[in-house]
C-alpha positions as CSV (number, residue, x, y, z in Angstrom):
1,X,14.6,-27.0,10.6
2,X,14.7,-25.2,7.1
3,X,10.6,-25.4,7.2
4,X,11.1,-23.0,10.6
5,X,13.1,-20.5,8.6
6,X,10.7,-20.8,5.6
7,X,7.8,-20.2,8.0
8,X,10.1,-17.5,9.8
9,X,10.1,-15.3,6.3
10,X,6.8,-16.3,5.0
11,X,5.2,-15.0,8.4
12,X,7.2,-11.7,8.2
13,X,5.1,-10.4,5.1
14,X,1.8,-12.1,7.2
15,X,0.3,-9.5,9.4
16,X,-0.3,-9.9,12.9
17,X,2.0,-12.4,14.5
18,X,2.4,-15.9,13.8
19,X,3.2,-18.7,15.6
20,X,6.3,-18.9,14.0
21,X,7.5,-15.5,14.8
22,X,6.0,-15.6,18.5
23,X,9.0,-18.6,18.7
24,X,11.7,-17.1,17.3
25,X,11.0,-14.2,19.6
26,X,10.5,-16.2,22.5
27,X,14.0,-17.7,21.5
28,X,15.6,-14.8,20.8
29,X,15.1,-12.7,24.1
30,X,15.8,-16.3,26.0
31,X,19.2,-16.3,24.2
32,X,19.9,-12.6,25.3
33,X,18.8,-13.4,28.8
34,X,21.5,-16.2,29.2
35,X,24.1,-13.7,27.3
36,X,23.0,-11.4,30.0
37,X,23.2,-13.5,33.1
38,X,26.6,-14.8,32.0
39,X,28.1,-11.3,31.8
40,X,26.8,-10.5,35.2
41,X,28.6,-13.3,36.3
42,X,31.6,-12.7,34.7
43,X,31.4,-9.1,35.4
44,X,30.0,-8.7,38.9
45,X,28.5,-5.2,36.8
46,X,25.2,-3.6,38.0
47,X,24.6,-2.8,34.5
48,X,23.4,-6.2,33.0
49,X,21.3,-6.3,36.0
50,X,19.3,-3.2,34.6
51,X,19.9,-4.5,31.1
52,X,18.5,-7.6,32.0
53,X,15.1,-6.0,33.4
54,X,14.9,-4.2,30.9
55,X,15.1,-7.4,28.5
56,X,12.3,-9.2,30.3
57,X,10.1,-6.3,30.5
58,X,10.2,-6.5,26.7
59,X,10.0,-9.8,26.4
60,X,6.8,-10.3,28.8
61,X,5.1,-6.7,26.7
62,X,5.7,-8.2,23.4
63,X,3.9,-11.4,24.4
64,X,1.0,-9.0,26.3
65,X,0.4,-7.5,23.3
66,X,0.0,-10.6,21.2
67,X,-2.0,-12.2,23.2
68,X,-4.2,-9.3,23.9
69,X,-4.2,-9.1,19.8
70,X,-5.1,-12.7,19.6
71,X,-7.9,-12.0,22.2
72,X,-9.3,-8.6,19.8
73,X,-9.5,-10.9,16.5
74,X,-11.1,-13.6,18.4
75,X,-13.6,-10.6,19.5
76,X,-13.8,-8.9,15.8
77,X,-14.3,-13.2,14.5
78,X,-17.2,-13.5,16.6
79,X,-19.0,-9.9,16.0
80,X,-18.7,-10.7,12.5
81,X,-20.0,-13.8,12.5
82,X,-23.3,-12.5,14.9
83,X,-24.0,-10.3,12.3
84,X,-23.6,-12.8,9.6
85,X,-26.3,-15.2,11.1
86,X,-28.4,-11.9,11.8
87,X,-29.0,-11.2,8.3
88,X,-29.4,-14.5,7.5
89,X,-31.9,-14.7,9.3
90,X,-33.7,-11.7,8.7
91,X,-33.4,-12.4,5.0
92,X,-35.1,-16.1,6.3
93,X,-38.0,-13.4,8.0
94,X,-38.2,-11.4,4.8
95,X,-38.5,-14.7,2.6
96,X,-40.6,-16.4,4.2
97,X,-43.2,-13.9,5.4
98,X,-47.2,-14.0,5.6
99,X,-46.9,-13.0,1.8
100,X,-48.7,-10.1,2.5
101,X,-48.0,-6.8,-0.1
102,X,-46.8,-4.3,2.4
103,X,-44.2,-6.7,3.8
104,X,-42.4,-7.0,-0.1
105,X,-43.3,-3.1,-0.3
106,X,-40.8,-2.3,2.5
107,X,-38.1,-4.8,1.3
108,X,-38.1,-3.5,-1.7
109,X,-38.6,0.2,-0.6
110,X,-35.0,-0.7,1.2
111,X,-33.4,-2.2,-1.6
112,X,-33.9,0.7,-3.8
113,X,-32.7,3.1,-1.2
114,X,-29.6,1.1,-0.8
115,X,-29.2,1.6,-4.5
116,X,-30.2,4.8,-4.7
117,X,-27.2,5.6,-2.2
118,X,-24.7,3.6,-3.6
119,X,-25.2,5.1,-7.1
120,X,-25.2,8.2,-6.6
121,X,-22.2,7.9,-4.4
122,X,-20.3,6.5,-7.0
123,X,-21.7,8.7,-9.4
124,X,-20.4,11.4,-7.5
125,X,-17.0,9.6,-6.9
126,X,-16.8,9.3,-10.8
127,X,-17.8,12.9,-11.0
128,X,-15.0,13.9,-8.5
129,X,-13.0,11.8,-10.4
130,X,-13.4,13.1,-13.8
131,X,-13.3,16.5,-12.3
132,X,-10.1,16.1,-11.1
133,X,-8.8,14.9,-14.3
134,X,-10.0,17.9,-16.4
135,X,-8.6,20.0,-14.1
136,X,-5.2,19.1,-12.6
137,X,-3.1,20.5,-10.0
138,X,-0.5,22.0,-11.5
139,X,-0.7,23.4,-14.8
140,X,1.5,22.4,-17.5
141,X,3.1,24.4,-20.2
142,X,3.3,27.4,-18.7
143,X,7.0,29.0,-19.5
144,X,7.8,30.8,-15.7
145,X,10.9,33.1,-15.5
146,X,13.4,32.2,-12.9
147,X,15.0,34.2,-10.7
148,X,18.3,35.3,-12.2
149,X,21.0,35.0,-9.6
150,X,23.6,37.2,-11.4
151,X,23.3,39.6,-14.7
152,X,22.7,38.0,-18.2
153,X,25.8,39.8,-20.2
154,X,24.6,40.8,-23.2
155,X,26.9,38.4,-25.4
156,X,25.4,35.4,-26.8
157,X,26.4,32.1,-26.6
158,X,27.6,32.0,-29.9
159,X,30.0,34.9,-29.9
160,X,31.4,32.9,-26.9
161,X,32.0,29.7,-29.0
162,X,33.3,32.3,-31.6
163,X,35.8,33.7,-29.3
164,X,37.0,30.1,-28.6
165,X,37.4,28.6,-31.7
166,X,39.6,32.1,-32.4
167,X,41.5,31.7,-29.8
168,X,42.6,27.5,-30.2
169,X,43.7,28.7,-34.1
């Protein structure tokens, strides 16, 4: 029983939902549906009626929408894994070719495009990056004036303190 509860927090911080958490749910609205059904009974009141459909048309959308989740990371699983065993095999294509020059050319050709893109995106990223650093936001050090909500008397604040340490003698 304690390994339910352990698997009931662990599979709060796990996205998506678990098995564990489909059960406790499952449980939970059951529980509220007896609640429910014994107030009606005890009540002869309409309004656990309504409550009540409105309980189990929760319940059945929560379990929709995780088995229609389930269904869309099956989906994603299997995309993935088709593309996976399509660039294996044309890597496998590109390997093991006729050996001819104009077949390494192209591979090549790709391969240094793919670089090509990649570093100059990061080099713009780090540009960006840098820039942003040299130049922030807000500047800093810059003494503004605030608004002054009533006139500054033209007293300092030590002629106050003077004024009070003559008047405690």
């Amino acid at each position: 029983m304690s390994s339910f509860f352990v698997e009931l927090w662990e599979g709060i911080f796990t996205p998506g939902p678990t098995p564990t958490i489909l059960k406790a749910t499952n449980a939970t609205f059951a529980a509220l549906q007896v609640v429910l059904l014994s107030l009606l009974f005890a009540t002869y009141s309409v309004h656990f009626v309504v409550l009540s459909v409105l309980c189990g048309g929760l319940w059945w959308s929560i379990n929709w929408f995780a088995r229609e989740l389930k269904v869309a990371q099956a989906a994603e699983a299997e995309r993935q894994r088709k593309e996976e065993e399509k660039k294996k095999q044309q890597q496998r294509l590109q390997g093991g070719g006729d050996g001819s020059g104009s077949s390494d050319t192209e591979v090549e050709g790709k391969v240094a495009r793919r670089t090509t893109r990649s570093s100059s995106s990061k080099k713009s990223g780090g540009a960006a990056a840098v820039k942003a650093d040299a130049e922030p936001l807000e500047k800093k050090g810059e003494v503004k004036q605030r608004a002054v909500l009533e006139p500054q008397s033209s007293a300092s604040t030590e002629d106050e303190w003077e004024r009070v340490s003559e008047s405690e003698r």
